[in-house]
NUMIZA-868102 format. One record per residue (C-alpha): chain; residue in three letters; x negated, y negated, z negated. Coordinates in nm, 4 decimals, always signed. Example, Ala and Ser with C-alpha at 12.3 -4.5 7.8 and 13.67 -1.06 7.14 Angstrom:
# NUMIZA-868102
<rec chain="A" res="ALA" c1="-1.2300" c2="+0.4500" c3="-0.7800"/>
<rec chain="A" res="SER" c1="-1.3670" c2="+0.1060" c3="-0.7140"/>
***
This chain:
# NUMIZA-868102
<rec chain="A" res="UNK" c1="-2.7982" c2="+1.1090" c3="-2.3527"/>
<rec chain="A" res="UNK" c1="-2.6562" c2="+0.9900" c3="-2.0254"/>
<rec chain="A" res="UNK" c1="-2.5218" c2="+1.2643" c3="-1.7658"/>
<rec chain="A" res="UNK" c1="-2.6840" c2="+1.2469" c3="-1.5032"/>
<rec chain="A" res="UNK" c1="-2.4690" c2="+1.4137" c3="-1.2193"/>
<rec chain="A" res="UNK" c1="-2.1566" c2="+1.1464" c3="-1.3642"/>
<rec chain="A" res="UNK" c1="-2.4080" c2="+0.8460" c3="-1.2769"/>
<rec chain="A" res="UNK" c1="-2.4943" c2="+0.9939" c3="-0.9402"/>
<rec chain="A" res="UNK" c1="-2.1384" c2="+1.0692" c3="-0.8811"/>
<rec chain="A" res="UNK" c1="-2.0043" c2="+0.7485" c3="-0.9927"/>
<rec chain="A" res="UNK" c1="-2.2454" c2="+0.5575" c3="-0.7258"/>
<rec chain="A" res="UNK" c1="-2.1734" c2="+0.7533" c3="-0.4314"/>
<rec chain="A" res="UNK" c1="-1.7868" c2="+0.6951" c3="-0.5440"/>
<rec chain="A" res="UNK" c1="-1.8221" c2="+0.3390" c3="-0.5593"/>
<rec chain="A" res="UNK" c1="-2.0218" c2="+0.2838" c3="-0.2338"/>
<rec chain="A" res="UNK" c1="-1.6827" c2="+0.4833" c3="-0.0628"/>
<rec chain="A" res="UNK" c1="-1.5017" c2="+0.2265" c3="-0.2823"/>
<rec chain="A" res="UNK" c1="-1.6469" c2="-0.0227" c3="-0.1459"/>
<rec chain="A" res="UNK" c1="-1.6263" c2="+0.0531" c3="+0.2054"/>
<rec chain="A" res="UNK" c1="-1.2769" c2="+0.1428" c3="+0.1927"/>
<rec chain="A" res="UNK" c1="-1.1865" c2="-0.2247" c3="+0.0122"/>
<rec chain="A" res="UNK" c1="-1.3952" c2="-0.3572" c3="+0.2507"/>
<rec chain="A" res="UNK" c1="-1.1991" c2="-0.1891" c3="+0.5540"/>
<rec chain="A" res="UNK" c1="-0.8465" c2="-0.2497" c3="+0.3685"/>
<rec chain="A" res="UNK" c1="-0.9201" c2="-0.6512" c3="+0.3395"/>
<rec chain="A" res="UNK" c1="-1.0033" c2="-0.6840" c3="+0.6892"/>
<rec chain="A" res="UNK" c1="-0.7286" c2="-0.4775" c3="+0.8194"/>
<rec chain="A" res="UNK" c1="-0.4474" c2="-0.6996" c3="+0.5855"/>
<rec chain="A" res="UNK" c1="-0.6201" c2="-1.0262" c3="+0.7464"/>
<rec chain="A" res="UNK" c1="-0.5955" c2="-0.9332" c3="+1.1075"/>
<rec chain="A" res="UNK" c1="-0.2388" c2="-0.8225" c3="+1.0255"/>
<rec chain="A" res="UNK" c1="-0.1497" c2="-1.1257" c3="+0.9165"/>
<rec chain="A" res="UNK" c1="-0.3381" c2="-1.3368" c3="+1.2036"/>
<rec chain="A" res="UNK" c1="-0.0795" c2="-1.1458" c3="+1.4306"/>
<rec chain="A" res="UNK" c1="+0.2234" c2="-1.2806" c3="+1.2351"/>
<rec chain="A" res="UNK" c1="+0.2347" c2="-1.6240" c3="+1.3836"/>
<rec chain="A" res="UNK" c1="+0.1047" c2="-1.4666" c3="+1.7347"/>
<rec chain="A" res="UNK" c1="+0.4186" c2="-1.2551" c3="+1.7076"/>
<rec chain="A" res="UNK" c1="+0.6747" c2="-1.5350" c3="+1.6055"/>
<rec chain="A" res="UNK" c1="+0.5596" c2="-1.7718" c3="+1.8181"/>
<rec chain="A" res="UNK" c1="+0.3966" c2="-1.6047" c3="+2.1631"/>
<rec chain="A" res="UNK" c1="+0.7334" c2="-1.3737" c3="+2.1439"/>
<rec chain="A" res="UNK" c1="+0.7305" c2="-1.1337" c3="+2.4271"/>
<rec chain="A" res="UNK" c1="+0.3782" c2="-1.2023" c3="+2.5557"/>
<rec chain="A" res="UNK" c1="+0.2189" c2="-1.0325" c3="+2.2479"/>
<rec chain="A" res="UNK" c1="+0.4503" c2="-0.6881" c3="+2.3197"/>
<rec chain="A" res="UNK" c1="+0.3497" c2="-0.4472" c3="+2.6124"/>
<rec chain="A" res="UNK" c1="+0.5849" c2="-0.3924" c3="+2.8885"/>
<rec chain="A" res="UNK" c1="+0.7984" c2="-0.0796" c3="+2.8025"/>
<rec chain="A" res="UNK" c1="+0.6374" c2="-0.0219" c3="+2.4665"/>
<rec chain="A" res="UNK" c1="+0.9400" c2="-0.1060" c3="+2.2469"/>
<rec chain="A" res="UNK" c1="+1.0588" c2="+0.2371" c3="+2.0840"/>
<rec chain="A" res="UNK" c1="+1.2725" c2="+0.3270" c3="+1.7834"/>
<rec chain="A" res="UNK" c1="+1.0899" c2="+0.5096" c3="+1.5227"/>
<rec chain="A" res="UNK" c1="+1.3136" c2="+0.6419" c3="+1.2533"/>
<rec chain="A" res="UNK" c1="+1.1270" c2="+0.8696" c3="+1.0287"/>
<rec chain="A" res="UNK" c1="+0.9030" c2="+1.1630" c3="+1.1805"/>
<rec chain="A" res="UNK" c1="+1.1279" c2="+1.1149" c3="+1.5097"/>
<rec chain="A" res="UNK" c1="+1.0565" c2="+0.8591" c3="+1.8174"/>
<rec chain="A" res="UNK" c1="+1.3050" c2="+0.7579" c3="+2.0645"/>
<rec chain="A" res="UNK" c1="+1.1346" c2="+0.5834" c3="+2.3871"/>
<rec chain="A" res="UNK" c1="+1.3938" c2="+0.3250" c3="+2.4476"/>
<rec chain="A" res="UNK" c1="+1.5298" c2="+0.2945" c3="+2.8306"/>
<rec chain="A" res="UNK" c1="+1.4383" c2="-0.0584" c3="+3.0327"/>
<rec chain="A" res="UNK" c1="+1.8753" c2="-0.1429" c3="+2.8996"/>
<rec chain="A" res="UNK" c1="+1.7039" c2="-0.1815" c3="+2.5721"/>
<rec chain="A" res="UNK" c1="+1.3846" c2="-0.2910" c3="+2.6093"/>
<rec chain="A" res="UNK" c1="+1.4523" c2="-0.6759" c3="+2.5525"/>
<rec chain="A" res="UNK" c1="+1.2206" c2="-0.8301" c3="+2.3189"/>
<rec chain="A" res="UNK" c1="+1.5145" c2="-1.0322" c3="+2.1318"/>
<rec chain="A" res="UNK" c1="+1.4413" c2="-1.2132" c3="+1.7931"/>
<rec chain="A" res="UNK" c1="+1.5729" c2="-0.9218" c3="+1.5821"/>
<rec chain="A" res="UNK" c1="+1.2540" c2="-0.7246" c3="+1.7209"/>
<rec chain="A" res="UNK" c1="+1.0486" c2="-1.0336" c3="+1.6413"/>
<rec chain="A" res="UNK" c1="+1.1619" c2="-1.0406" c3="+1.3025"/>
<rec chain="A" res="UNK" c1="+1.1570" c2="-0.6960" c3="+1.2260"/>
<rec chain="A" res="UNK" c1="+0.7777" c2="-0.6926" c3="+1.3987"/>
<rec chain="A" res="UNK" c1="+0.6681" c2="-0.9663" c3="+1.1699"/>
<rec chain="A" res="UNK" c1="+0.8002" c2="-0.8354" c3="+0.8713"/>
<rec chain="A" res="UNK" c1="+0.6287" c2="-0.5220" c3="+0.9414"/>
<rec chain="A" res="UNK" c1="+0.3077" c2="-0.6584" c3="+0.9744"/>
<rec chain="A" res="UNK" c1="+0.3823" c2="-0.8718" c3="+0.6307"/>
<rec chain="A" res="UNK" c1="+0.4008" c2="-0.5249" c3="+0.4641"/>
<rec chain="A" res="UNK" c1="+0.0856" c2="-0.3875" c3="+0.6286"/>
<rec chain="A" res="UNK" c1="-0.0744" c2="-0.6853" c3="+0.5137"/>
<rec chain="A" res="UNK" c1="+0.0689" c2="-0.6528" c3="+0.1682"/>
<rec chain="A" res="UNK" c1="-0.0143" c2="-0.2629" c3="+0.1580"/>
<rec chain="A" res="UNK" c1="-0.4070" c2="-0.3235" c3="+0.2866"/>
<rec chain="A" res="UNK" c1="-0.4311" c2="-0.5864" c3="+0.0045"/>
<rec chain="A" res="UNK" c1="-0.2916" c2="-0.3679" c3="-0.2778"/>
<rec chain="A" res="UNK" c1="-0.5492" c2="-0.0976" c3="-0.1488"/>
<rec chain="A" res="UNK" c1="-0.8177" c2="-0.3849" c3="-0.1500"/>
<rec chain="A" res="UNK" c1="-0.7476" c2="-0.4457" c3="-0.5452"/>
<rec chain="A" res="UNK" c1="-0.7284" c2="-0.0893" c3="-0.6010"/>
<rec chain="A" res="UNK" c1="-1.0770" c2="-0.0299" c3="-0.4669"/>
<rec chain="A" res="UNK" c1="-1.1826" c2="-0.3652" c3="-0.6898"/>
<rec chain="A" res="UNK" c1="-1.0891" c2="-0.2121" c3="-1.0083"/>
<rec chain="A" res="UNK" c1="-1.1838" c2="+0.1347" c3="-0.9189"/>
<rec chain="A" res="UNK" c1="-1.5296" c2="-0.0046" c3="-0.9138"/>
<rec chain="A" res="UNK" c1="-1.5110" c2="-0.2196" c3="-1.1785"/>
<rec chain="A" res="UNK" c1="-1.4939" c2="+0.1241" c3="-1.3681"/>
<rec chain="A" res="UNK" c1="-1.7373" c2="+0.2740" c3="-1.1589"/>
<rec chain="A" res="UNK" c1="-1.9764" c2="+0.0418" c3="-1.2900"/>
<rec chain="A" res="UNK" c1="-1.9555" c2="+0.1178" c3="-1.6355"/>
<rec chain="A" res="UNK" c1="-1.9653" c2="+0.5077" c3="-1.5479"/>
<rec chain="A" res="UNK" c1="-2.2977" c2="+0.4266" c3="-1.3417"/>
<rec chain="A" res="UNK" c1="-2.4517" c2="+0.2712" c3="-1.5964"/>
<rec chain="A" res="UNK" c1="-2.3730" c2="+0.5550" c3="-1.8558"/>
<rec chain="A" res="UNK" c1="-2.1330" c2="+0.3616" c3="-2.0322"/>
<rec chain="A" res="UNK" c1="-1.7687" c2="+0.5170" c3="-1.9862"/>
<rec chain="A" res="UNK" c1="-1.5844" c2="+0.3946" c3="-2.2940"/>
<rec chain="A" res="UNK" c1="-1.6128" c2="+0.0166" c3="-2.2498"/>
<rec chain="A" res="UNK" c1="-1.3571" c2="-0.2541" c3="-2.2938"/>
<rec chain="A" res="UNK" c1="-1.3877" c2="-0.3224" c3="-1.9366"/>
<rec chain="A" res="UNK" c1="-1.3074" c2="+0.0348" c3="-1.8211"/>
<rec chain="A" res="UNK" c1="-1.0069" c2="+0.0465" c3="-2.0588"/>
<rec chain="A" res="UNK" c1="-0.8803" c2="-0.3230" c3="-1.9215"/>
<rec chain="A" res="UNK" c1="-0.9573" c2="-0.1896" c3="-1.4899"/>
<rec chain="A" res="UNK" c1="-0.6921" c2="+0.1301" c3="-1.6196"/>
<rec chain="A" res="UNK" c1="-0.4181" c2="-0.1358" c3="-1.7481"/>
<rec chain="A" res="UNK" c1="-0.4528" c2="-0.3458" c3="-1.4081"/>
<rec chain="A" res="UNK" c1="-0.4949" c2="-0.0714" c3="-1.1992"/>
<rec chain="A" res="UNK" c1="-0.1398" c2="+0.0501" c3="-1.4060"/>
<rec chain="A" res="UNK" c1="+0.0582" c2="-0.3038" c3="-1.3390"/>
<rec chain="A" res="UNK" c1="-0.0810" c2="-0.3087" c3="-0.9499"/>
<rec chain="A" res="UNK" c1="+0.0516" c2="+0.0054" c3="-0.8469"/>
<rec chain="A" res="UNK" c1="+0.3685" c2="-0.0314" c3="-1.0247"/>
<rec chain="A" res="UNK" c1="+0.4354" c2="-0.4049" c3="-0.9198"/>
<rec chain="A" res="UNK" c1="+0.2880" c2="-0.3745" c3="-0.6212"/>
<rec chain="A" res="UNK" c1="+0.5088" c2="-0.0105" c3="-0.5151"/>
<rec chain="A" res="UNK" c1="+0.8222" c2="-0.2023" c3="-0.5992"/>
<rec chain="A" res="UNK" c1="+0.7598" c2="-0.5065" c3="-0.4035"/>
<rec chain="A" res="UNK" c1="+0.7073" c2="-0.2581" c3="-0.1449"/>
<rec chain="A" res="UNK" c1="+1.0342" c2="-0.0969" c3="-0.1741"/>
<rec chain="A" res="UNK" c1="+1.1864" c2="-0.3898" c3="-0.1858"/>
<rec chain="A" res="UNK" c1="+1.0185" c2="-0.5110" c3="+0.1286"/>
<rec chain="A" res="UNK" c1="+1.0805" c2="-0.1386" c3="+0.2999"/>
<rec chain="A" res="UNK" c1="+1.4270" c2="-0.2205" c3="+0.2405"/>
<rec chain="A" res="UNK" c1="+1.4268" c2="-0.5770" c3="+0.4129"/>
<rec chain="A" res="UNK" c1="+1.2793" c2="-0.3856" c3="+0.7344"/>
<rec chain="A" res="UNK" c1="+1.4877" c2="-0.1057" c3="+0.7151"/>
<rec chain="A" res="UNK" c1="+1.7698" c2="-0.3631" c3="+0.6712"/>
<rec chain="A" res="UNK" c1="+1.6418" c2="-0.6241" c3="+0.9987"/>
<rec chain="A" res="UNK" c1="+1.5492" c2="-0.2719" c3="+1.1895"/>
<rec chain="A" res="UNK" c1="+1.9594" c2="-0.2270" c3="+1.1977"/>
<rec chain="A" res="UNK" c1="+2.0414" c2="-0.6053" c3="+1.3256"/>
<rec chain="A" res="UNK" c1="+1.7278" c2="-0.5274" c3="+1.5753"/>
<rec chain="A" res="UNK" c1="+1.8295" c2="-0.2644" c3="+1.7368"/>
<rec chain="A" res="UNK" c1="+2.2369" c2="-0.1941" c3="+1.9099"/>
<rec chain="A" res="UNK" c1="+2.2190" c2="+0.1360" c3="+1.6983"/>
<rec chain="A" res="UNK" c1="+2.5862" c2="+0.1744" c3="+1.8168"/>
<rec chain="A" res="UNK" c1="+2.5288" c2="+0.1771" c3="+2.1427"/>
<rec chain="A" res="UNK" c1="+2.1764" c2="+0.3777" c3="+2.1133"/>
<rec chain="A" res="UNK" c1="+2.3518" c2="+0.6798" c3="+1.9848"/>
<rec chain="A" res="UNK" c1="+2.6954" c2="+0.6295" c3="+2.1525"/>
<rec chain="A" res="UNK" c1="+2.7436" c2="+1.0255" c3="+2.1336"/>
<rec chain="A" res="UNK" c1="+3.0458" c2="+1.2686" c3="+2.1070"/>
<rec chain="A" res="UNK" c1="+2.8284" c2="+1.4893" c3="+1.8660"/>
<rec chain="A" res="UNK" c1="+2.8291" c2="+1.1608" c3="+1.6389"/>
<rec chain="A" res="UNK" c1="+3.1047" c2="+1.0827" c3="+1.4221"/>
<rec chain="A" res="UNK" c1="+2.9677" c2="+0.7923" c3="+1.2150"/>
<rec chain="A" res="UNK" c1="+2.6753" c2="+0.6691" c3="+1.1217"/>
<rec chain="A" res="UNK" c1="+2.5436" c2="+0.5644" c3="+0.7273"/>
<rec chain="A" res="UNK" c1="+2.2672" c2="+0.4113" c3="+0.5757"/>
<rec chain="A" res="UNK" c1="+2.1108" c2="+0.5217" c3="+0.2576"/>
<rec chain="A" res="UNK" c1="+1.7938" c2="+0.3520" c3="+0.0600"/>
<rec chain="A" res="UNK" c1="+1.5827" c2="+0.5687" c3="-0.1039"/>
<rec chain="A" res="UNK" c1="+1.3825" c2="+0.3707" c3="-0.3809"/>
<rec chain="A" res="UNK" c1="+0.9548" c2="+0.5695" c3="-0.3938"/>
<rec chain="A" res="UNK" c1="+0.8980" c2="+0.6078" c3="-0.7638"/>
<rec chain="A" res="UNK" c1="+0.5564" c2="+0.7756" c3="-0.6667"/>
<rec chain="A" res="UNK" c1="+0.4185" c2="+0.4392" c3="-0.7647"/>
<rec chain="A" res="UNK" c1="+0.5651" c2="+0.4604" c3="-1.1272"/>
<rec chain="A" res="UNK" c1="+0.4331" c2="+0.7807" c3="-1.1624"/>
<rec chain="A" res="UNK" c1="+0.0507" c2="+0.6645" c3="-1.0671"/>
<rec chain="A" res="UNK" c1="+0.1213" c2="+0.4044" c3="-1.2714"/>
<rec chain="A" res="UNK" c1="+0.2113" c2="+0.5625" c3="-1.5617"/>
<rec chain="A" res="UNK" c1="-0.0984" c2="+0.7728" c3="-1.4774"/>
<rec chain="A" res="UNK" c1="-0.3586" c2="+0.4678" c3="-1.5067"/>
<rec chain="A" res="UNK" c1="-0.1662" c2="+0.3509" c3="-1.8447"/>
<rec chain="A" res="UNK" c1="-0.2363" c2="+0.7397" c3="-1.9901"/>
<rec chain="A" res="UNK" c1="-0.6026" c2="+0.6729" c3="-1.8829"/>
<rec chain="A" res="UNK" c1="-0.6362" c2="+0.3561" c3="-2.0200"/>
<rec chain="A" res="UNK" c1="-0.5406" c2="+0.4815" c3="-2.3468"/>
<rec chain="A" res="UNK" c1="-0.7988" c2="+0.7770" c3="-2.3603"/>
<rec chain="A" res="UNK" c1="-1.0144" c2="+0.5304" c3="-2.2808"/>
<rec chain="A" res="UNK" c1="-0.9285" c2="+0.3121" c3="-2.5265"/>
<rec chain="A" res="UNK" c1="-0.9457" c2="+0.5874" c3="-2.7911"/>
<rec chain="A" res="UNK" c1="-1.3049" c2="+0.6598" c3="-2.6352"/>
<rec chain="A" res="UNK" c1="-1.4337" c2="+0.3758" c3="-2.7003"/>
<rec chain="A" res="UNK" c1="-1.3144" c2="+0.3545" c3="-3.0854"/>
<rec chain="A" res="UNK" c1="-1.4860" c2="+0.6947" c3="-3.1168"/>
<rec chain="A" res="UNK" c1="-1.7865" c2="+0.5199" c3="-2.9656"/>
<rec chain="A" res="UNK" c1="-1.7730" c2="+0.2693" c3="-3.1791"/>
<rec chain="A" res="UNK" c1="-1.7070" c2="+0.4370" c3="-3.4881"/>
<rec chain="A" res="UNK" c1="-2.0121" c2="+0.6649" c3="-3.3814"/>
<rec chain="A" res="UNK" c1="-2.2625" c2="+0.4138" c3="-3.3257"/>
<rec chain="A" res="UNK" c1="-2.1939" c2="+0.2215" c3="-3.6635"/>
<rec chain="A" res="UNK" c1="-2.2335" c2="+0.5467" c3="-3.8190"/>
<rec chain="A" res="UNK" c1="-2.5733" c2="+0.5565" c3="-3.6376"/>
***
């Protein structure tokens, strides 16, 4: 007997998944249409006065001394928008095989192959795609130091050195390892499905 409510619940899920691909494909494009525009317009693409220094939850509004687009903050602006583009594009694929197992749920049929197989690439996306991510982090976080006279921004008395630490995410493992777990309930799901309906 199918359950209702899951059916109706899986549709209105997958119409949000939809939209929400939809919106994540479109926003990766235009972020990589501004790539070239960046490298190769240079300063024309940046507002006047709008270069700051984010570094974490904190903002520092840079002073005209340092407001020079040079071709660190091209670099480290491009690369950016690489990752935005990558990140919009993971979220795109997510939303693809979210539905892909929407499908099966709308159609009253949970414990199919093609449920179990979305869980397994839905596990090796989000743990290749969060390290590639890292790794990429890392290359701004690197070119945001050769962009930027950090010496000279926080020349201060009340600043003895300065050091830079990565920190490597493993949030994306940890989903990961999530969609594996679900791929095997699944999987044993659909045996007991099986085994059921020969019985039948």
């Amino acid at each position: 007997m199918k359950n209702e409510k899951m059916i109706r619940t899986a549709g209105v899920l997958d119409k949000i998944a939809k939209i929400l691909g939809g919106i994540a494909l479109v926003c990766g494009f235009v972020c990589l249409v501004f790539v070239p525009l960046v490298i190769f317009l240079g300063e024309r693409v940046f507002v006047p006065g709008s270069n700051v220094l984010e570094l974490g939850f904190i903002e520092f509004k840079l002073s005209a001394d340092f407001q020079a687009i040079t071709p660190g903050v091209v670099t480290f602006s491009a690369v950016s928008l690489v990752i935005a583009a990558t990140s919009c594009f993971i979220l795109y694929f997510i939303a693809k095989f979210l539905r892909a197992v929407l499908l099966s749920v709308k159609e009253g049929r949970p414990f199919e192959n093609a449920v179990v197989s979305s869980f397994r690439r839905l596990g090796f996306l989000s743990l290749v795609g969060g390290l590639v991510s890292e790794l990429l982090k890392w290359g701004q976080q690197l070119l945001l130091l050769k962009a930027y006279p950090m010496d000279e921004i926080f020349a201060s008395p009340a600043i003895a050195g300065m050091e830079v630490n990565f920190i490597m995410d493993m949030g994306s493992v940890l989903i990961a390892l999530v969609f594996f777990l679900l791929s095997w309930v699944f999987a044993y799901g659909h045996e007991l499905q099986k085994q059921s309906d020969e019985t039948l």
